[in-house]
KOLZADREN-285474 format. One record per residue: residue in three letters; z, y, x of N, C-alpha, C in turn. Coordinates in pm, whole numbers, plus 50000, padded with zeros to 5 digits. Atoms other than C-alpha are relative to their C-alpha. Layout:
<nodes>
alaZYXZYXZYX
...
</nodes>
This chain:
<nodes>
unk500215011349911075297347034797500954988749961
unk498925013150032076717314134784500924993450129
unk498715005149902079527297534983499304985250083
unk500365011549958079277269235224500044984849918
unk499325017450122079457231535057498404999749912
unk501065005050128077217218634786499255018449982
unk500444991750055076957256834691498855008250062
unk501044991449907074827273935018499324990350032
unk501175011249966072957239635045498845004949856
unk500655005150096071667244034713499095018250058
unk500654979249982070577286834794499224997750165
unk500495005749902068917270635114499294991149972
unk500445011849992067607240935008498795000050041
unk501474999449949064107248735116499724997850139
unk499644999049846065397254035461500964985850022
unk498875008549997068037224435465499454987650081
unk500885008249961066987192635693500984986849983
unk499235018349964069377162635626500764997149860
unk499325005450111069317143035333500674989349980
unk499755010649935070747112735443500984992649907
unk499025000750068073107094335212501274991250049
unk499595011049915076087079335358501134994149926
unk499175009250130078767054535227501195015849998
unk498724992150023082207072835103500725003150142
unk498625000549887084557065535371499445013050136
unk500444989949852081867091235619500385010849948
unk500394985450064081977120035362501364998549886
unk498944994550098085687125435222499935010649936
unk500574987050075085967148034937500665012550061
unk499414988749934086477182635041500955003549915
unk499044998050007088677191034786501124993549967
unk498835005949991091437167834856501375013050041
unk498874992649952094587182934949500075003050146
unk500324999949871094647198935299501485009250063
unk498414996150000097927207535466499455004850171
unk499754991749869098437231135822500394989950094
unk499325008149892098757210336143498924988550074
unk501215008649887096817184936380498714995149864
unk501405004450102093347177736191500124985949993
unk499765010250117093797142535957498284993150045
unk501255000849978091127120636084499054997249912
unk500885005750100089767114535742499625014149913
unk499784981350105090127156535642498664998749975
unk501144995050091086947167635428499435009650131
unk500624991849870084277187535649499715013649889
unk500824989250084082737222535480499655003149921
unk501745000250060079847210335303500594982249879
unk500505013950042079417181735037498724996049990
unk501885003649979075957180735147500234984450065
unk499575012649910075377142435276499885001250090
unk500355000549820075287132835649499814985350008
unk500535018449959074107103935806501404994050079
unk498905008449896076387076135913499974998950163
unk499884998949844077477069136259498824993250026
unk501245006149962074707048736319498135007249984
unk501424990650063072157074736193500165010850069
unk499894991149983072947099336389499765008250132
unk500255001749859070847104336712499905015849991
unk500054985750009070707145236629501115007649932
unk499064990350097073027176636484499634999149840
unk500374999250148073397177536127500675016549970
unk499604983850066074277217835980500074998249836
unk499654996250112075487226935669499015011949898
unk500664986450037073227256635607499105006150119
unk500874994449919070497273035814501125014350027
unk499554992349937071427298636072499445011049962
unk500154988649991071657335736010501145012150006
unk498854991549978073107365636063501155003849898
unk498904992550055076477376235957500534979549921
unk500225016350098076187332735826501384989350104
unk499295009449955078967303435895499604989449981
unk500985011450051077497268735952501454988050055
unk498905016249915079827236035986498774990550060
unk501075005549952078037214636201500624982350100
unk499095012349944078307178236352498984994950083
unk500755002349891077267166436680499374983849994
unk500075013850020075387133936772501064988650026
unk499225011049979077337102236786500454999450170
unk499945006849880078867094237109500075014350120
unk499784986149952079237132537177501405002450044
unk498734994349946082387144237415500105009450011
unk499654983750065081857182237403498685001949953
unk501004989650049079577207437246499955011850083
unk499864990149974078167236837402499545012049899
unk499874995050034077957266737232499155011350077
unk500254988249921075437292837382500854999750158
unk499435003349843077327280037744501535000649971
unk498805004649993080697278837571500254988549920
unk500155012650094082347247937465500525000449877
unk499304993950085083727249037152500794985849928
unk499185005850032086447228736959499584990649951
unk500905007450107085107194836768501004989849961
unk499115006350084087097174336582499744986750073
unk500235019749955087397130836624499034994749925
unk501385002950044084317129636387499395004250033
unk501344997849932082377150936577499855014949941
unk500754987950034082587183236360500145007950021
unk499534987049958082647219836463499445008049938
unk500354984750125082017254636300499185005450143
unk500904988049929079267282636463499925008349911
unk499944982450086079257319536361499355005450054
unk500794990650002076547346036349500275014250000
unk499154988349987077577380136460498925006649881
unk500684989750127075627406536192498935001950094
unk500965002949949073687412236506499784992850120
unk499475015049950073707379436671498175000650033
unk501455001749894070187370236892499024993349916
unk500265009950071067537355136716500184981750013
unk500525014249958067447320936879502144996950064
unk498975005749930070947302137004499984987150052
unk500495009649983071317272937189501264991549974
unk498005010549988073987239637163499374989050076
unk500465007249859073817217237439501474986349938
unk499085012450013075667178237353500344998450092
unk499845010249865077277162337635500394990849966
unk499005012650063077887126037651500934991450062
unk498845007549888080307103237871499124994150122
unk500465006849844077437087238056499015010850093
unk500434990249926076477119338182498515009049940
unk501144993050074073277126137942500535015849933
unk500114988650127072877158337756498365001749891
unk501554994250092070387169737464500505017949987
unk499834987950026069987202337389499095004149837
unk500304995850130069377219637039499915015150009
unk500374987050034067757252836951500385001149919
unk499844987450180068707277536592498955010450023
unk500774985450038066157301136497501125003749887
unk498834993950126068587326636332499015009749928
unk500914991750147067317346936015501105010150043
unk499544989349969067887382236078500685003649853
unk499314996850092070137397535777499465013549951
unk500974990650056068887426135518501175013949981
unk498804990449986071367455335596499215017349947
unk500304988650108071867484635363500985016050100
unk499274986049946073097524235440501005002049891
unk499504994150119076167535035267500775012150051
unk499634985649992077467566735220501985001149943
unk498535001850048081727566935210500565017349989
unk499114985650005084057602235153501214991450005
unk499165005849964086327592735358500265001950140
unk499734995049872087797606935684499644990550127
unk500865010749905086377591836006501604996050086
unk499225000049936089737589436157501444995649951
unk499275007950038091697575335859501335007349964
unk498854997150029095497579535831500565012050122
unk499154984849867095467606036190499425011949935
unk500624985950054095187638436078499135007950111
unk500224995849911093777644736381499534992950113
unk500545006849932091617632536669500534998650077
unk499335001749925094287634036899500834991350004
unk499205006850052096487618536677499524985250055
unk500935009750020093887589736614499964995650156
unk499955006949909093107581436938501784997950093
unk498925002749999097157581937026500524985750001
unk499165009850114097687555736779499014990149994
unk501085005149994094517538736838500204985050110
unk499715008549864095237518237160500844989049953
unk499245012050013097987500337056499834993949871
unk500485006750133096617488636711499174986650054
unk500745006449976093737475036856500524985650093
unk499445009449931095677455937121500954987449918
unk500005008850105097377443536818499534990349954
unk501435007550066094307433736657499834986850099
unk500645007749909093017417136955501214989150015
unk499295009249987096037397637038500254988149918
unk499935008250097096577380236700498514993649990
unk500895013750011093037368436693499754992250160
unk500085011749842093447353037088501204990349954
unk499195011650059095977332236896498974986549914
unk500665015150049094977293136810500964997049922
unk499045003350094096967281336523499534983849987
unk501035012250068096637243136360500005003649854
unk500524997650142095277248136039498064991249944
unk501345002750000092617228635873499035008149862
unk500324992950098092037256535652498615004749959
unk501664993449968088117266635763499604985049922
unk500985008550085087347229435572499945004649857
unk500054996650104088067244335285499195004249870
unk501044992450028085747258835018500565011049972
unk499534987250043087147294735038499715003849894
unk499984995250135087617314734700500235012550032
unk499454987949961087997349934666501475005149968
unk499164996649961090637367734731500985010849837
unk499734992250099090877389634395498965006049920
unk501555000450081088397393934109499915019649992
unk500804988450026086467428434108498765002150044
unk501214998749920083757445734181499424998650135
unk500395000849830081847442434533499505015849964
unk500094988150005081957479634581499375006650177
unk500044998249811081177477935007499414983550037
unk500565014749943078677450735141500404997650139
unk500055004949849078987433335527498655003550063
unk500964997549907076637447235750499335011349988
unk500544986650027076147482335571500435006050125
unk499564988149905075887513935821500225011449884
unk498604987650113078857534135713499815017050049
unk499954987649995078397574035693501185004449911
unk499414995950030081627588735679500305013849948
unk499894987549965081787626135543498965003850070
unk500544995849916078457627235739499914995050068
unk500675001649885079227612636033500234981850042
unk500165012349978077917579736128501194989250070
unk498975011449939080447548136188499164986150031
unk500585008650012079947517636294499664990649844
unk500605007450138078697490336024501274991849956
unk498705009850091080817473935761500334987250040
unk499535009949923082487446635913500554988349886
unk499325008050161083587431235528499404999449866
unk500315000250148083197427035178501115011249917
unk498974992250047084877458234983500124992049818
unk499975006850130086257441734638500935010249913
unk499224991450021087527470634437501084993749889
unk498725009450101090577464034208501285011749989
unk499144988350033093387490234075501214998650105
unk499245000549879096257497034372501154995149933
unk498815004250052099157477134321499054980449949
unk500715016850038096777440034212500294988350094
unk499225006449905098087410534359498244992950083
unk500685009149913095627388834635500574989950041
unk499365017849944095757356934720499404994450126
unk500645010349939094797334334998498604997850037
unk500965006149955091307326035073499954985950000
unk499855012149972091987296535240501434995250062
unk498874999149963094967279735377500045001550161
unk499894993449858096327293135742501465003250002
unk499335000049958098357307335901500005018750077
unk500124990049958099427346035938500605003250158
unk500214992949862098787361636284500175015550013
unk499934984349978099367398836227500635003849863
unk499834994450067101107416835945500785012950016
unk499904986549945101107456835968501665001849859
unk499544998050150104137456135699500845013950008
unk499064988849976106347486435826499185017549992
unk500674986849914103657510335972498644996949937
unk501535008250072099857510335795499345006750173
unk500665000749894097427511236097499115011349978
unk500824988250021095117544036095498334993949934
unk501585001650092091677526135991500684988449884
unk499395011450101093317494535850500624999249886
unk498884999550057096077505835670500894989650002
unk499145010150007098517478535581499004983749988
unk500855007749952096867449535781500254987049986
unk499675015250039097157413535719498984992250065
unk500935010649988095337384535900500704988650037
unk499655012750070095277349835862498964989450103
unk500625015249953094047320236086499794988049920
unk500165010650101092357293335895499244987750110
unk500195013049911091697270736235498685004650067
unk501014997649955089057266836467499025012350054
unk500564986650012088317298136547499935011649904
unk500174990250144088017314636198500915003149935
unk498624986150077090377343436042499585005049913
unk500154992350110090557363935762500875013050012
unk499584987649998091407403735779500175002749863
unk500514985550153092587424535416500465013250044
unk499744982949995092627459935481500245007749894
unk499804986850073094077490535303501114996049884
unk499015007150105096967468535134501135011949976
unk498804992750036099517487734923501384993350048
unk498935007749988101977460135011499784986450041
unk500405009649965101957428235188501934990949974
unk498965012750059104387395235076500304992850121
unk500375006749863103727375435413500685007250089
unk499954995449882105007378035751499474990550140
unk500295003449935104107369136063500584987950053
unk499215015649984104107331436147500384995849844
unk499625011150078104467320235796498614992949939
unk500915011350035102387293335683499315003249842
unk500604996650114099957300135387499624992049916
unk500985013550033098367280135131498945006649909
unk501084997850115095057284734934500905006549841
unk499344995250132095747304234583501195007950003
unk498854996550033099047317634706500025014549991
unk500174986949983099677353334659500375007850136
unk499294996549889100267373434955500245014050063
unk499774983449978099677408234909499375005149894
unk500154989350113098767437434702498755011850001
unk501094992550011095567461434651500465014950028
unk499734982249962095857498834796498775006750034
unk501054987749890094097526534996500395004550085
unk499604994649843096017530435319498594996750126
unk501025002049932094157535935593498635010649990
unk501214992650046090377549935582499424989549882
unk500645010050126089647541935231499665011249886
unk500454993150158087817561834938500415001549922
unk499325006550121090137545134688500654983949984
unk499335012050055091867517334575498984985450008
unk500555014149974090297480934703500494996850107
unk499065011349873090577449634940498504995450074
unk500765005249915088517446735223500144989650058
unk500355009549899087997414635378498904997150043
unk501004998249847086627409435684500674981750065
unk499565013749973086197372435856499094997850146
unk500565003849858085687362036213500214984150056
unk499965013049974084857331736388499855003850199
unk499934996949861085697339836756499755013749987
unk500524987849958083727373736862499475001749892
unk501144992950074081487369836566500305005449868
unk499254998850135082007387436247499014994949871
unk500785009650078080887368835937500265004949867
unk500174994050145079787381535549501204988649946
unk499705009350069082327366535335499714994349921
unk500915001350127079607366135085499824983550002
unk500895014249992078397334535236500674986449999
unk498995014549988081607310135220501075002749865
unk498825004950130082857315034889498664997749845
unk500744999750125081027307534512499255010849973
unk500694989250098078397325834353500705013549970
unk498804982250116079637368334247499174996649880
</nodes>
């Protein structure tokens, strides 16, 4: 799959509805330099797809057609004071733009509702494209680093509360404009949205992209952010040595099963930098780097926001 920007316009283009061309000054380049902290009212959006100028702009413009497990940057009409979001509002920049995420199994249809100052609203439908999900078969304990189901659920509770806490954190980062890159070159050994059979017994579905790579390989960055969780003492029973990363707006980045992590919590990241290391802690088969990427509740293929595999 291809990434958001010029690259998932072009693997869409059939589907795509706004060709619009507008001067420079609407459509800064995305990859300018992009630094952590209040959003730059001239920052780059997603996509170098065009958009229509302010004056052109009596409807939403999207980056990419809606589907599951899919991230769309998106920009409201002119003269817009919030967005709704399926009945929540969601964050939008001083140009108007905001991100939406597709859970893996996310509804077909969503709605976004404009509001404007003199009290109007419009409302906008998504037909979402359902996603083509595979079975895979792992050897690999259902329970991870507990030797034991007692253990496991023990040790279970307070991970998760972990988990959960670091992504109810808002960071500033304008890292989600980015065009994400991957994280470390190998194989894709584990797709997003497979149903995982552990040893037999059924787990839930792959929540990531598995990228295999020899234990001990360095990783880098994604995008730039801002770490919210790092397991560096203790590896987490499914996770292992856990790492995530706020890149703004809602949207994070998980690597699981790290031999070693560089980062700590609260330090500031940048695109390309290194920040950890390739393992198998955790529930893992072998030696790779799972990432996993969320945009609020929803979890999102990373397939679909970085270049061509």
């Amino acid at each position: 799959m291809r990434g958001r920007g010029s690259v998932i316009a072009v693997a869409f283009a059939a589907l795509a509805t706004c060709t619009a061309t507008p001067p420079q000054a609407s459509t800064p380049a995305r990859n300018a330099p992009v630094t952590v902290g209040p959003t730059p009212a001239q920052a780059a959006p997603t996509h170098s797809v065009s958009i229509p100028v302010e004056s052109q702009r009596p409807d939403f413009w999207f980056s990419a057609p809606a589907v599951q497990g899919g991230l769309v940057t998106a920009r409201a009409p002119s003269g817009t004071r919030a967005v709704l979001f399926n009945g929540t509002e969601l964050p939008l920049t001083a140009e108007g733009f905001f991100l939406i995420g597709f859970d893996r199994d996310a509804e077909n249809s969503a709605s976004l509702v404009a509001l404007f100052s003199d009290g109007q609203r419009m409302e906008h439908y998504l037909s979402v494209a359902p996603g083509n999900w595979k079975i895979e078969h792992v050897a690999a304990n259902p329970t991870g680093g507990a030797k034991t189901t007692e253990e496991f659920q023990a040790r279970r509770g307070p991970e998760l509360a972990r988990i959960n806490a670091a992504r109810a954190l808002r960071v500033n980062s304008d890292g989600w404009r980015q065009n994400f890159i991957r994280p470390v070159t190998g194989r894709i050994s584990g797709l997003f949205g497979a149903q995982r059979i552990y040893n037999g017994t059924p787990g839930s579905y792959h929540s990531g992209m598995d990228i295999a790579a020899p234990s001990g390989t360095p990783f880098v960055a994604p995008a730039d952010g801002v770490v919210t969780l790092a397991a560096v003492d203790e590896a987490f029973t499914l996770e292992g040595h856990l790492l995530m990363i706020d890149h703004g707006m809602g949207l994070n980045s998980a690597f699981l099963h790290c031999s070693e992590l560089l980062v700590r919590e609260g330090d500031v990241v940048k695109q390309g930098q290194i920040i950890g290391k390739v393992g198998a802690t955790g529930r893992a088969s072998g030696p790779h780097l799972h990432w996993g990427m969320k945009w609020n509740s929803a979890r999102i293929d990373p397939r679909l926001v970085i270049p061509a595999i």
